[in-house]
C-alpha positions as CSV (number, residue, x, y, z in Angstrom):
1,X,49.1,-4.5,2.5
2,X,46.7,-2.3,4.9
3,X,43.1,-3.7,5.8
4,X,40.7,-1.5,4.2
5,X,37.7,-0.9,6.7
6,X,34.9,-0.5,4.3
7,X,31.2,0.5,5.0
8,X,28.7,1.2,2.9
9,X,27.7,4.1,4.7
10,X,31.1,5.8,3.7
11,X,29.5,7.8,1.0
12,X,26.0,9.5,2.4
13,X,28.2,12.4,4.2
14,X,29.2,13.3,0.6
15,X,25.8,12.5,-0.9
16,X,24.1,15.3,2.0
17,X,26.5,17.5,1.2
18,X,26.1,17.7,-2.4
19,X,22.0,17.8,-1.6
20,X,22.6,20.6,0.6
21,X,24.7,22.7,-2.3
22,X,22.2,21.8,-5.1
23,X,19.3,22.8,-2.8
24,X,21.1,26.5,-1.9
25,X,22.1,26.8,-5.5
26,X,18.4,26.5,-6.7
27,X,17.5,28.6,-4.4
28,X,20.1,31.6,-4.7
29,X,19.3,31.2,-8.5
30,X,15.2,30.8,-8.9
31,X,14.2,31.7,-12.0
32,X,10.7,30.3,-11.6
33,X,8.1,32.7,-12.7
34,X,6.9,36.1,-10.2
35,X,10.2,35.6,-8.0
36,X,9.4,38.2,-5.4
37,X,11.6,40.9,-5.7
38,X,14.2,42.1,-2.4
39,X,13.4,38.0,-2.1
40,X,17.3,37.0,-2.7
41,X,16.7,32.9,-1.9
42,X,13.6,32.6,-4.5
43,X,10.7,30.0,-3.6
44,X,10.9,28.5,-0.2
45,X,8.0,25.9,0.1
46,X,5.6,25.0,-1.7
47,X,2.1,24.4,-0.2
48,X,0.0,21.1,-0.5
49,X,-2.5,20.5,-2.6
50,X,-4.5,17.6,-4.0
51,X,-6.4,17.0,-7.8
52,X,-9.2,15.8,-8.8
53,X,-10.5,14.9,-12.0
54,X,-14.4,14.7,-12.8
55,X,-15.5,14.2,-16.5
56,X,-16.0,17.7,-16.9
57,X,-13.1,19.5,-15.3
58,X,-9.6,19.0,-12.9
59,X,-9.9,20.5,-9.7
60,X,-7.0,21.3,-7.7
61,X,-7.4,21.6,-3.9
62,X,-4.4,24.3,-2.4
63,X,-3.5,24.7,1.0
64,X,-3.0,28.1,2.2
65,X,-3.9,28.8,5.7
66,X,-2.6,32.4,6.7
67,X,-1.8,33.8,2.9
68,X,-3.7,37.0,1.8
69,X,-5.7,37.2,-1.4
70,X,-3.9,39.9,-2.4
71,X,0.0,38.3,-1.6
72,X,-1.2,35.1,-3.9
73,X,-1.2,34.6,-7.7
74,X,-2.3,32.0,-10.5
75,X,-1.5,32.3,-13.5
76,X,-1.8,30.0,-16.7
77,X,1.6,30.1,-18.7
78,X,1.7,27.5,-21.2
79,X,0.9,23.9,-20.5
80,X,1.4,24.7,-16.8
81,X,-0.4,26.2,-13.9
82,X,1.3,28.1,-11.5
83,X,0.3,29.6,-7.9
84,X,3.0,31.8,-5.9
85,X,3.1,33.9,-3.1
86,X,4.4,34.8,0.1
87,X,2.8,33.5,3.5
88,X,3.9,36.5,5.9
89,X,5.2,35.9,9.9
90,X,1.7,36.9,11.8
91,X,2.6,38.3,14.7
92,X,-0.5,40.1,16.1
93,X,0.9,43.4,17.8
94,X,3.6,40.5,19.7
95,X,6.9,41.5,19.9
96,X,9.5,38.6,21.4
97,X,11.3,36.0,19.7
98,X,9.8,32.8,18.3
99,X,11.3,29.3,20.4
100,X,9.4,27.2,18.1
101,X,8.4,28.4,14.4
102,X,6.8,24.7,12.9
103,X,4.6,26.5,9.6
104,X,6.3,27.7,6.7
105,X,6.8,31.4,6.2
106,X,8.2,33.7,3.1
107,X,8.2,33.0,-0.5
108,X,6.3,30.2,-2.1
109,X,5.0,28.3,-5.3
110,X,3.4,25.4,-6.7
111,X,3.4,24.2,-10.6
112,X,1.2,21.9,-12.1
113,X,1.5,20.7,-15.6
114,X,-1.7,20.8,-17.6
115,X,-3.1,18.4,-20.2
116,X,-4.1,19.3,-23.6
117,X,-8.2,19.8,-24.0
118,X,-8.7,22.4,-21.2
119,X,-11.0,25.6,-21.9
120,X,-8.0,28.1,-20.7
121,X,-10.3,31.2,-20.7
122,X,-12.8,29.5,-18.0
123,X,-10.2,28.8,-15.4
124,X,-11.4,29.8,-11.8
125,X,-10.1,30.0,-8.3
126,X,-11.9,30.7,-5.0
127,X,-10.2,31.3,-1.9
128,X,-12.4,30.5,1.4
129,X,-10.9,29.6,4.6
130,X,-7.1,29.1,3.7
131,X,-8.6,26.8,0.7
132,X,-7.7,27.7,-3.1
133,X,-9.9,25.8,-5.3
134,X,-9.2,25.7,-8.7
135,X,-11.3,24.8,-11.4
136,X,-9.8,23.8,-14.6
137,X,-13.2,22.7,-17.3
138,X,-11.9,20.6,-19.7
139,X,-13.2,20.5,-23.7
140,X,-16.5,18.7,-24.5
141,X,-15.8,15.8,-26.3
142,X,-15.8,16.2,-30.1
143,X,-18.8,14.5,-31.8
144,X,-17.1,11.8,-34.1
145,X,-20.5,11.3,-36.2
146,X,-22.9,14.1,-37.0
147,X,-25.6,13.9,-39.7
148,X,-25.8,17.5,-41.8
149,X,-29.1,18.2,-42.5
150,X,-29.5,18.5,-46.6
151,X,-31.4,21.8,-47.6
């Protein structure tokens, strides 16, 4: 009988491979919402963000240093909140090729699922300095005692 040199590293080749193929697969075939079109690998990145939650509304801090007003959308489509776009390559008048290109370029979005009890009509966003700020007011709370007034 052979001696069987096992590691238990044997497998992680396999395991990165099938990552890789699932990862290219998802993105050949985005069907997430406002896929750019000519955009043949769908959503690249997604941007950071951080929320809050105050008693009276969620608000959700985005990240989105370099992306135009007009080359960004939110949009509220049913329990979920979704903000895509495209971040283009600045290049200011430069023509060369990049050595080093660290920030994330092209296609991206971001979806965050939504509770029940928001006021969907009074959603707002604000984009200052690369910053989207979201506001997202939530229902008053429901009186559970109320005394009616005889006439």
């Amino acid at each position: 009988m052979g001696k069987l040199n096992w590691t238990p590293w044997v497998g992680l080749e396999d395991m990165a491979a099938k990552r890789d193929q699932a990862e290219e697969r998802a993105r050949r075939t985005a069907g997430l919402p406002g896929r750019e079109p000519g955009v043949e690998s769908g959503f690249l990145w997604s941007p950071t963000a951080d929320v809050m939650e105050t008693p009276e509304a969620f608000l959700i801090i985005v990240e989105a240093p370099g992306v135009a007003r007009e080359d960004m959308a939110v949009e509220l489509r049913g329990r979920s909140l979704w903000i895509r776009g495209v971040r283009r390559v600045a290049r200011d008048g430069a023509s060369g090729l990049f050595r080093m290109l660290e920030r994330s370029h092209g296609p991206f979005a971001r979806r965050f699922a939504l509770p029940p009890g928001i006021v969907r009509d009074a959603v707002t966003a604000i984009l200052a300095d690369g910053i989207l700020e979201i506001t997202v007011p939530k229902k008053g709370p429901e009186k559970i005692r109320r005394r009616i007034p005889i006439s």
